[in-house]
Every structure is written in structure tokens, then in C-alpha cells.
C-alpha positions in Angstrom: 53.1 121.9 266.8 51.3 119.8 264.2 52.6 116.9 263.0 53.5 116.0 259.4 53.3 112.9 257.6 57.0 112.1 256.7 58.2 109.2 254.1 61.8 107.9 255.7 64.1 106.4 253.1 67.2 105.1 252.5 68.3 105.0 249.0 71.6 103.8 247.5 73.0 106.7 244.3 71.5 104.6 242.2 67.8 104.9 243.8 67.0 101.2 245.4 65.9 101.5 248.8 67.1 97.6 249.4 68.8 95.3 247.4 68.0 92.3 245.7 65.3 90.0 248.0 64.6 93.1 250.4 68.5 93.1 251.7 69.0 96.3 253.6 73.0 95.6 253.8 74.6 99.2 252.5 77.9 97.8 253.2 79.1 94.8 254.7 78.4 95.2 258.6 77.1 98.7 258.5 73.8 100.0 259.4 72.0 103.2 258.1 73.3 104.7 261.8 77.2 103.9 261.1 76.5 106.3 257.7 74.6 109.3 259.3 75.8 111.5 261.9 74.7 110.6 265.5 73.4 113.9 266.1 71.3 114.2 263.1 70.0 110.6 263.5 68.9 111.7 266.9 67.3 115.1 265.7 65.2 113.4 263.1 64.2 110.2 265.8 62.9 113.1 268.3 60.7 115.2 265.5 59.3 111.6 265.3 55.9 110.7 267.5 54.6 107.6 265.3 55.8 105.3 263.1 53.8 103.1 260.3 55.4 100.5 259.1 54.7 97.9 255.6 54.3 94.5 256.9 57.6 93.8 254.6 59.7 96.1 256.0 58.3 94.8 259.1 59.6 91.2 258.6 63.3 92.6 256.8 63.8 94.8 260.4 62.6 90.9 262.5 64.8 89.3 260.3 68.1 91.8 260.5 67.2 92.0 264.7 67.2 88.3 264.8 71.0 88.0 262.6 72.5 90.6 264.2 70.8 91.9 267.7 70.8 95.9 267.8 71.5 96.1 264.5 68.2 98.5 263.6 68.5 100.5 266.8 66.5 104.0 266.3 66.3 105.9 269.3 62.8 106.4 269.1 60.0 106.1 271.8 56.3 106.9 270.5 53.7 104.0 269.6 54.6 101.9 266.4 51.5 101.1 264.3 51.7 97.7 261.1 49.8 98.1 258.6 49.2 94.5 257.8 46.0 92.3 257.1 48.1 89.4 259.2 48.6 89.2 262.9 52.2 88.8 264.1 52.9 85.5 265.8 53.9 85.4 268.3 52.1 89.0 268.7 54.0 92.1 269.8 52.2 94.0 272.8 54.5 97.5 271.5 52.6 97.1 267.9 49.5 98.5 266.9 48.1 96.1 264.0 46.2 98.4 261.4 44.0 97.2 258.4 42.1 98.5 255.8 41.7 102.0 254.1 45.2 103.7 254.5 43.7 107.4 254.9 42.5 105.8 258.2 45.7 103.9 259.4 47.2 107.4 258.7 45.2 109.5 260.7 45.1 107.0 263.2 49.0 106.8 263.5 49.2 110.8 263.1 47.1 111.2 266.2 48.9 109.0 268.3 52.0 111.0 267.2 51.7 113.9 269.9 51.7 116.4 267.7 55.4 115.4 266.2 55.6 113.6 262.5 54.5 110.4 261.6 57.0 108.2 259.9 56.3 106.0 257.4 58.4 103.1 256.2 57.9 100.8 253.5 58.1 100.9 249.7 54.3 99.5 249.4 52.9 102.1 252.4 54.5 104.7 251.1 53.6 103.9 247.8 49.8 104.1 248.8 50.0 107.2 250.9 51.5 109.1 248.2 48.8 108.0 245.3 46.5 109.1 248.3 48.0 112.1 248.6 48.7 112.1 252.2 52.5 112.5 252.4 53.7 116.2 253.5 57.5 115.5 253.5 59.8 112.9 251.9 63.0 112.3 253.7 66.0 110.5 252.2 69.1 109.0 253.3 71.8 108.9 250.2 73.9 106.4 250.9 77.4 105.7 248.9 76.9 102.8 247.4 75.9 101.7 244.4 73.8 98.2 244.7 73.2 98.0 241.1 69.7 95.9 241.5 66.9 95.6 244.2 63.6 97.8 245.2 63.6 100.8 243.3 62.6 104.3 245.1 59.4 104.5 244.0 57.1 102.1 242.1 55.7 102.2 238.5 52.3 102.8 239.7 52.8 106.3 241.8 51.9 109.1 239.6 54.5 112.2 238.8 54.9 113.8 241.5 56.1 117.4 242.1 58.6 118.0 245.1 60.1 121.3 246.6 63.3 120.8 247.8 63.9 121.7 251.5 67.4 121.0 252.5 70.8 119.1 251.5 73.0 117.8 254.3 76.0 116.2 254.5 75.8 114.3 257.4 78.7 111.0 258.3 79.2 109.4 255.1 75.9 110.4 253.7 74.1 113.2 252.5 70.3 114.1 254.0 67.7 114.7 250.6 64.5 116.7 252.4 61.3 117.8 250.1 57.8 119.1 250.5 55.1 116.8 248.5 53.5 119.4 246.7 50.0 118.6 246.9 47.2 118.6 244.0 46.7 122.6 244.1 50.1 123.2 244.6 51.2 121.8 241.2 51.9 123.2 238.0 48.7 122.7 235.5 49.1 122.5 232.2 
């Protein structure tokens, strides 16, 4: 089994992945967990062997952990990697810090993965693996809400890309968006 490199998102209908000042609250108390179905949570947390993360995102989970404790639960096991050119303090011993050329913290985080997907999360790490063009999937958690202002889905600077779509699914009270990143040759020219 080879691994892919997956972008994980959650996105309100309107298409922010966080409110205004990086707030990930999709509705009052509830988490992305209390909108998808436990079982498809758990599927996608087992296809997963790695996970870079974007220092931001980083300190939004710290911060949401430290409000309200168990709050960004993910039943997931494999090594966590931070892509980051600052250390953590007080340091994590169960984080890998990665700096420099993203290519490399990719392939780095994809070997550790075991052969299962790397996820990525973070607007700016994702951003900067799609420009590379080193994304193979982009899944998305639709939540309903609408937050009418915050971090858009993708930034300014990321280039058209084309997407096949793989699968719909309702799942809890959202639905589960899956594509293919159609790569360079794959696209339409002209």
C-alpha cells in the first residue's frame, strides 16, 4: 500500500476553513467530531500514518486543548511532524520539528507514514504543497454553517487547479467532499 499525500479540511458552505482570528468554533461547543459520523471519522484517522502540520494550526489546536481539554481528539497514532522555523517551548518529545524546503518535510513525513497517507493540515502548508505540486488527494469536511468571514479555502496565490471528484458522503451533520489533484500532465491544455 503506498501512501498518498492527503490535504484534511474543514470548510464552512461558505468556504472558510476558520473564522475570523483562526477560530475553529463551527458551532458553539461542537467539534469537527460532534458533526461527522464516528465511524467515518475513525476510517479516515486509520488510512492516516503521518501528519504535517502549519505551525498556526499548530498553536489554534494548543490553544483549543488548553480551553477545553479533549476537545481536538483524533484517534490517530503515527508520528506528527511541524513544519515550523520556531521550536516549541516548552518542546514536545511526540513532534518532529521540520524546516526548510517543503518537498523535503513531505517526503520526510510520507516515509514515516508506513505506507498509509500523510495528512496535512494548515491553510499555509497546504498552500505550499499544492503550488509544489505534491498533494494527491484533497479531503473536505462541509460543515453547516455559514461563518460569513475568516480564512478562506485556499489562498490568492495557489494557481487553478483541476480536481476529479472521488466521492460525496453524507456523514452526521456533514457531508465528506473527496478529490484527486490532477497533476501537471493530467490537466487540460489549452
Amino acid at each position: 500500500m503506498n501512501g498518498k499525500v492527503v490535504v484534511n479540511r474543514c470548510m464552512s458552505l461558505d468556504g472558510f476553513i476558520a473564522g475570523p482570528g483562526h477560530s475553529m468554533d463551527w458551532g458553539g461547543d461542537r467539534a469537527l467530531a460532534d458533526f461527522v459520523a464516528p465511524v467515518d471519522f475513525a476510517k479516515i484517522a486509520a488510512a492516516t500514518g503521518a501528519m504535517l502540520v502549519g505551525r498556526r494550526t499548530w498553536e489554534v489546536g494548543d490553544r483549543m486543548e488548553a480551553e477545553d481539554p479533549g476537545s481536538i481528539d483524533y484517534p490517530f497514532s503515527g508520528p506528527m511532524f511541524l513544519l515550523t522555523h520556531r521550536p516549541l517551548e516548552p518542546p514536545n518529545p511526540g513532534v518532529r520539528i521540520l524546516s526548510g524546503d517543503i518537498g523535503e518535510a513531505v517526503a520526510t513525513a510520507l516515509d514515516s507514514a508506513g505506507g498509509k497517507n500523510l495528512e496535512i493540515l494548515g491553510a499555509d502548508v497546504a498552500g505550499q504543497c499544492l503550488r509544489r505540486g505534491l498533494v494527491d488527494e484533497i479531503l473536505v469536511y462541509v460543515l453547516p454553517v455559514l461563518l460569513g468571514d475568516g480564512i478562506p479555502f485556499s489562498s490568492p496565490d495557489v494557481a487553478r487547479t483541476e480536481l476529479e471528484p472521488l466521492s460525496s458522503t453524507p456523514s452526521g451533520d456533514a457531508t465528506i467532499l473527496r478529490f484527486r489533484v490532477r497533476k501537471q500532465s493530467d490537466q487540460l491544455v489549452g
